[in-house]
N, CA, C and O atoms as a GROMACS GRO file, in nm:
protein
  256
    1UNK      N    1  12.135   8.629  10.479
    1UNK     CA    2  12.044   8.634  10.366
    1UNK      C    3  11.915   8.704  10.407
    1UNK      O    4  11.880   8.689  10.524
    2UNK      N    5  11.826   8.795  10.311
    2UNK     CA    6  11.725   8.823  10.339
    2UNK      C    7  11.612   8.794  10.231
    2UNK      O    8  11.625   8.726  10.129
    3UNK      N    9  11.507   8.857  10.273
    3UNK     CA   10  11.403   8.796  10.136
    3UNK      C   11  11.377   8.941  10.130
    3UNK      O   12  11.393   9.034  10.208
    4UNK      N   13  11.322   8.927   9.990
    4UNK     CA   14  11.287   9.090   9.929
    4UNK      C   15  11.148   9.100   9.875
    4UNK      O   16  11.145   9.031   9.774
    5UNK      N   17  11.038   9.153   9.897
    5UNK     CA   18  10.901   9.134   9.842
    5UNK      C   19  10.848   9.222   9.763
    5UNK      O   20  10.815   9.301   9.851
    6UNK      N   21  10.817   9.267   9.673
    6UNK     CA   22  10.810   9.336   9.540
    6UNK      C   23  10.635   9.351   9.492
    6UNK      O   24  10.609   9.253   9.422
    7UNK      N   25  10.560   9.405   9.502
    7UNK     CA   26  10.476   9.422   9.408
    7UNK      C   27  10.401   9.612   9.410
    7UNK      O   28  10.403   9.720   9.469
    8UNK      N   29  10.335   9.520   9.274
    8UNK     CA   30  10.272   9.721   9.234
    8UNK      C   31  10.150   9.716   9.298
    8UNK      O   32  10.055   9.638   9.298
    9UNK      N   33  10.189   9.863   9.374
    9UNK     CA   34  10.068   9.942   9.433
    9UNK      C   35   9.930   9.972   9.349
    9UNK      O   36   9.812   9.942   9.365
   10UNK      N   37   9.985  10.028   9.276
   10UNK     CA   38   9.900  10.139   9.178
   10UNK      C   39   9.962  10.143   9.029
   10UNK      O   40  10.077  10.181   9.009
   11UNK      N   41   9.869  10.097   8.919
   11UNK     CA   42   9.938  10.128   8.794
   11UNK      C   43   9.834  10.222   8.716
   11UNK      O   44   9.717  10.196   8.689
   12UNK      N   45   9.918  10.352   8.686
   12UNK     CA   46   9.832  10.443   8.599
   12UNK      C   47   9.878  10.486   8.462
   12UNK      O   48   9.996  10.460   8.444
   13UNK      N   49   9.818  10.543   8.364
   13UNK     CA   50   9.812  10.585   8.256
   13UNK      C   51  10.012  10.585   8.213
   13UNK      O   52  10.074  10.525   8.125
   14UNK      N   53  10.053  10.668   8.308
   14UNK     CA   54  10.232  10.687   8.285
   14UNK      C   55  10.320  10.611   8.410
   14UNK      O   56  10.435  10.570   8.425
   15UNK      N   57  10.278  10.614   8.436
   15UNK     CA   58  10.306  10.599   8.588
   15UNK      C   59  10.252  10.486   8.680
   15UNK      O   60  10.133  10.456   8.696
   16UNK      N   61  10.398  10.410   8.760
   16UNK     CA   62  10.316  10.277   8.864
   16UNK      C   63  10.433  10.313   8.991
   16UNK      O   64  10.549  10.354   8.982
   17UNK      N   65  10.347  10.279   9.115
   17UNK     CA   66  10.406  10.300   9.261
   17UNK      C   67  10.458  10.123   9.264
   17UNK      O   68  10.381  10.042   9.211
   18UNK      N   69  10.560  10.082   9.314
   18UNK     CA   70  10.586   9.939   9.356
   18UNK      C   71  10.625   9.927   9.541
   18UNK      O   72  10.715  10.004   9.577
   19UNK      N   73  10.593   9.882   9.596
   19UNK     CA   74  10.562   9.864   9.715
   19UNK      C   75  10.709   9.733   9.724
   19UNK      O   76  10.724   9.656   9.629
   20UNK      N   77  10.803   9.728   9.843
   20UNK     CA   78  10.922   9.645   9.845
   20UNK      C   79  10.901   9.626  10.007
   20UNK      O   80  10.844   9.713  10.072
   21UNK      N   81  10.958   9.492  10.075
   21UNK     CA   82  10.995   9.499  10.171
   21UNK      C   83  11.140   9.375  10.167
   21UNK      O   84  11.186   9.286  10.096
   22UNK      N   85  11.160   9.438  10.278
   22UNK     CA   86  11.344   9.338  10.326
   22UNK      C   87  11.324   9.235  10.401
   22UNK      O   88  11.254   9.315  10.464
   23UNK      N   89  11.315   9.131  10.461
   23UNK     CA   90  11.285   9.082  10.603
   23UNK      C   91  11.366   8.962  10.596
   23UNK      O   92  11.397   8.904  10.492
   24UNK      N   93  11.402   8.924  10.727
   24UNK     CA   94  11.486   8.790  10.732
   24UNK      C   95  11.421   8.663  10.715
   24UNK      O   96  11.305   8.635  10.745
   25UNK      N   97  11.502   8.596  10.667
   25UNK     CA   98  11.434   8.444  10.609
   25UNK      C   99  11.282   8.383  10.620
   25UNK      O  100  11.187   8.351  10.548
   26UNK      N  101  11.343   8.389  10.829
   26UNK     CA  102  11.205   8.391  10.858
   26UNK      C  103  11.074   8.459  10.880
   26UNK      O  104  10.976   8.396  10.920
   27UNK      N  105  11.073   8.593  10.853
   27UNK     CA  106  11.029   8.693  10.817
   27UNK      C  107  10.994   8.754  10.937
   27UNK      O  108  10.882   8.805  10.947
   28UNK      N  109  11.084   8.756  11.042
   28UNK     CA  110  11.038   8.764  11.198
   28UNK      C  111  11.115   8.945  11.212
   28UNK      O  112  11.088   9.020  11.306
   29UNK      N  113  11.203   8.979  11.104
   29UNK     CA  114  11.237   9.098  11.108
   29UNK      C  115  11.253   9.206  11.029
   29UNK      O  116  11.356   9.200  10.961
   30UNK      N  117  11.190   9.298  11.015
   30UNK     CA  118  11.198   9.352  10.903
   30UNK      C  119  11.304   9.486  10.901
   30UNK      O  120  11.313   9.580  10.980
   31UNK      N  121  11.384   9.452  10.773
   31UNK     CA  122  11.497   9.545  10.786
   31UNK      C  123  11.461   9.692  10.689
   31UNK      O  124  11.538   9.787  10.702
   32UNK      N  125  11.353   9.704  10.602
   32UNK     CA  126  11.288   9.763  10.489
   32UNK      C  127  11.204   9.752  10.444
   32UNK      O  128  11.155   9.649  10.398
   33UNK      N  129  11.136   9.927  10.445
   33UNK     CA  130  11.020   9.888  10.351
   33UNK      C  131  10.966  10.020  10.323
   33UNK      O  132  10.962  10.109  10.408
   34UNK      N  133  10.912  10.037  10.173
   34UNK     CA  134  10.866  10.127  10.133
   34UNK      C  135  10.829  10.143  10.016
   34UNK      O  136  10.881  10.058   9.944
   35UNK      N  137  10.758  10.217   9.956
   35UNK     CA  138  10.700  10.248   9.795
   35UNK      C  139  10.799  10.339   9.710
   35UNK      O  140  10.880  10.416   9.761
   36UNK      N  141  10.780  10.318   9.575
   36UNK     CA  142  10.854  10.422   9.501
   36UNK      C  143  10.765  10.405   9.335
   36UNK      O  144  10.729  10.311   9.265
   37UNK      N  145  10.758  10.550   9.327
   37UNK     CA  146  10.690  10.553   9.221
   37UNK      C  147  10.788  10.546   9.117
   37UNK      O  148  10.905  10.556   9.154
   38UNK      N  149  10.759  10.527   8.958
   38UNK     CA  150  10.806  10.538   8.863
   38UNK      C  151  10.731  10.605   8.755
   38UNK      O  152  10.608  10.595   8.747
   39UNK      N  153  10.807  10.679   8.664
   39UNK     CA  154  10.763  10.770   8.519
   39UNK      C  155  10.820  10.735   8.435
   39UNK      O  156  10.942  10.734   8.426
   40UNK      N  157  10.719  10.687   8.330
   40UNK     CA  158  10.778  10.628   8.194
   40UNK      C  159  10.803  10.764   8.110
   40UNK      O  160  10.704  10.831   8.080
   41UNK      N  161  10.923  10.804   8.075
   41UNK     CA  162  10.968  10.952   7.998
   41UNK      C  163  10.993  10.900   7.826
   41UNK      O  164  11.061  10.808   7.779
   42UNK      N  165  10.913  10.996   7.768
   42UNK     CA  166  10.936  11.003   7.622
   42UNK      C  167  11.117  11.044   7.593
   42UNK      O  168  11.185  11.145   7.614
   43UNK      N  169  11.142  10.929   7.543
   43UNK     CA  170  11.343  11.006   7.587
   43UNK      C  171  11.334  11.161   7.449
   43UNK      O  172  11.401  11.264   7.464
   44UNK      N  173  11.263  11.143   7.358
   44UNK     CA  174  11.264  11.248   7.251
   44UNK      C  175  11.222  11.379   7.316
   44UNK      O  176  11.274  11.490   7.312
   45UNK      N  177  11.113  11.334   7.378
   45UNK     CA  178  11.010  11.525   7.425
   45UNK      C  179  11.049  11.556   7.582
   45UNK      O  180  11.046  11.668   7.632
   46UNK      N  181  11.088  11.430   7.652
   46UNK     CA  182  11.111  11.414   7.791
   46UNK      C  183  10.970  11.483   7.886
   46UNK      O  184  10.958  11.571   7.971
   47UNK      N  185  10.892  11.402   7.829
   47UNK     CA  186  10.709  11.389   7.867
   47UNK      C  187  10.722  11.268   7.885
   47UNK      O  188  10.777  11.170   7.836
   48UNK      N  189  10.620  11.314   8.020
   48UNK     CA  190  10.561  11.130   8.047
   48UNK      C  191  10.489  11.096   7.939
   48UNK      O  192  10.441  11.186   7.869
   49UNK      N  193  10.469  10.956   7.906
   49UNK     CA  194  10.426  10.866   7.797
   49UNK      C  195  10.368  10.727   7.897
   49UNK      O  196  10.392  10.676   8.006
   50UNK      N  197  10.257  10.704   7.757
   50UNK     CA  198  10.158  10.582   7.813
   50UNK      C  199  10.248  10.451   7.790
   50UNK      O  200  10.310  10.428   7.687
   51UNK      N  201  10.246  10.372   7.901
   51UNK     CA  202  10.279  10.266   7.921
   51UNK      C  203  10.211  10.152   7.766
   51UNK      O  204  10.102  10.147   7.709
   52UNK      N  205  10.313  10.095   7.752
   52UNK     CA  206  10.272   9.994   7.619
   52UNK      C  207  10.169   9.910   7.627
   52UNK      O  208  10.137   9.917   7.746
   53UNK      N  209  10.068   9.805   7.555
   53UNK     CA  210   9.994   9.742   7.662
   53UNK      C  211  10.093   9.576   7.687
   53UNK      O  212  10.038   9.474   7.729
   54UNK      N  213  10.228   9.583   7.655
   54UNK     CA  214  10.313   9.452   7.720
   54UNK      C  215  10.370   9.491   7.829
   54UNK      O  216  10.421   9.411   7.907
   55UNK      N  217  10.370   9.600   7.846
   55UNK     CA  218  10.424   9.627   8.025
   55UNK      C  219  10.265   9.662   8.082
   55UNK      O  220  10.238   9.644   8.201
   56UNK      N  221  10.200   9.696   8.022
   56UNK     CA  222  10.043   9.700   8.134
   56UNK      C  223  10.019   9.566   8.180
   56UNK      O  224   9.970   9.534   8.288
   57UNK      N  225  10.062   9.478   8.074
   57UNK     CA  226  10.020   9.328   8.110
   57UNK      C  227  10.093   9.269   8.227
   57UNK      O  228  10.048   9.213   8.327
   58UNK      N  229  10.235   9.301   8.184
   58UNK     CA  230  10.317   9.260   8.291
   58UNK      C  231  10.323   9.311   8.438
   58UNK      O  232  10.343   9.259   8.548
   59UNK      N  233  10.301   9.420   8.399
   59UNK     CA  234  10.272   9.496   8.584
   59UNK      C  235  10.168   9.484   8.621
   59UNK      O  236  10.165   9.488   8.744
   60UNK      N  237  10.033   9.463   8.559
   60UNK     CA  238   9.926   9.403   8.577
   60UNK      C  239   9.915   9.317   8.654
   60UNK      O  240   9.832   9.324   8.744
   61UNK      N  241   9.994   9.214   8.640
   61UNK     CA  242  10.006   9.079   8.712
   61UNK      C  243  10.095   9.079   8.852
   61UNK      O  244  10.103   8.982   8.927
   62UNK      N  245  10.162   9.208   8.872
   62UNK     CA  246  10.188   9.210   9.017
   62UNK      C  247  10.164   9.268   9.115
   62UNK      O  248  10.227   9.273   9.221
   63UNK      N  249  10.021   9.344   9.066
   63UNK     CA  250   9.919   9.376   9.171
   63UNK      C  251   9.870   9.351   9.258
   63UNK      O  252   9.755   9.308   9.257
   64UNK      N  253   9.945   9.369   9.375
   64UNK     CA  254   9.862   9.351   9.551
   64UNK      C  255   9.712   9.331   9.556
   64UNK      O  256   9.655   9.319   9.665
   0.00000   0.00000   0.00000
């Protein structure tokens, strides 16, 4: 089993980085880790688009 740790770096206008790591139970090893950004795409124009403010709220709250 491992544990997985999750939160957002950076949340902007279209766009949020989330920061992850892997590590064993006891957290004495770490198997992963790294950032990955994301782009919210207009599926019609396929333009980035502003985040709603119920996902600002929600990613809001898992800010490092």
């Amino acid at each position: 089993m491992i544990l997985v740790h999750v939160w957002v770096e950076r949340l902007g206008a279209t766009s949020y980085s989330h920061g992850f790591r892997m590590v064993s139970l006891d957290g004495a090893e770490e198997y992963a880790h790294g950032v990955r950004t994301l782009v919210k795409i207009n599926p019609t124009t396929q333009r980035s688009a502003p985040w709603s403010d119920l996902a600002r709220e929600v990613l809001g709250e898992l800010i490092a």
